[in-house]
N, C-alpha and C positions, 0 to 999 in steps of 0.2 A: 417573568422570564423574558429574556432579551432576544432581541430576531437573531445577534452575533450569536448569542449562545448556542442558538438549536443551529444556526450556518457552520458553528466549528464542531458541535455533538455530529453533523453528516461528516464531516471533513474526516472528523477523526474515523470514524465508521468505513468512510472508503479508503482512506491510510490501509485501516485493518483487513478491509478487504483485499488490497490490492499486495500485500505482504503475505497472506493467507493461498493467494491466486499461485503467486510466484513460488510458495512450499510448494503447490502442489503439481504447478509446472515440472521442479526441480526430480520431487521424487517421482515422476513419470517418465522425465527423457535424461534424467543426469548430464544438463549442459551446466558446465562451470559458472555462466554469467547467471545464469537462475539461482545457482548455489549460493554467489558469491551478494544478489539481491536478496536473496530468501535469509540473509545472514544480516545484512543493513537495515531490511527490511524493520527490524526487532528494534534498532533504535529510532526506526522513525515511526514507528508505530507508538514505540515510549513518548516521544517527542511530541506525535500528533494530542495523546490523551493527557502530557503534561499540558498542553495550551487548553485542552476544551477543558481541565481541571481548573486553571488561573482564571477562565473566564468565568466558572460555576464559585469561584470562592473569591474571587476576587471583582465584582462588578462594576469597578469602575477605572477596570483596566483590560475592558472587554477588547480594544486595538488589538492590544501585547499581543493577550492570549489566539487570538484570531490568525493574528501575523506569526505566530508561532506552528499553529496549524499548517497555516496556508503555507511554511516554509518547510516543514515534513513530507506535505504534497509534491513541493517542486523536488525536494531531493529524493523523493519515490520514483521521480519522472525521470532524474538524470543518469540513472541505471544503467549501464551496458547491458544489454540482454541480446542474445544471439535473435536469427531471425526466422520464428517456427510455422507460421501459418502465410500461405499461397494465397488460396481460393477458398477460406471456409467462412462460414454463414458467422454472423455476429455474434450469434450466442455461443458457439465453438468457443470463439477467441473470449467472453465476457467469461466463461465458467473454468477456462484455460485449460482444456479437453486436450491433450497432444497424444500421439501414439506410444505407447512406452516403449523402450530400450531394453531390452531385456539381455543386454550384451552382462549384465552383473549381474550376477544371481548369487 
């Protein structure tokens, strides 16, 4: 097992976490740019676990796969996302806690 490998298996893991975060953003306060991540979100999440797949089947093109990750990542990060947290504590914003909306019912 390669160090790339288990570096793109976390990668991929925080892709999915951070797509998972943005659902759960979305269905709490219904801001469009969470919707509209929480929706991107699914192909970089595809994206992240097609690289750490090329890296686990294909090992000696541990780069590719890596760089493939690590490019799901940055387009996770290039996100328009409105701006929901002030003053709250780190774990707030890690578990992506917001107040809901309850303007839709």
């Amino acid at each position: 097992m390669s160090i790339l490998f288990l570096i793109s298996v976390f990668g991929m893991i925080v892709c999915i976490f951070l797509w998972l975060r943005d659902i759960r953003i979305w269905a709490r306060s219904h801001l469009p740019g969470y919707r509209k991540a929480s929706i991107h979100g699914v192909y970089q999440a595809a994206l992240a676990t097609a690289g750490a797949g090329i890296v686990y089947v294909w090992p000696h093109v541990t780069i590719l796969g890596t760089g493939i990750v690590l490019l799901a990542l940055y387009l996770q990060g290039r996100e328009e996302r409105e701006k929901i947290w002030t003053d709250e504590p780190a774990i707030t914003r890690f578990f992506g806690s917001v107040p809901r909306n309850n303007a839709r019912k």
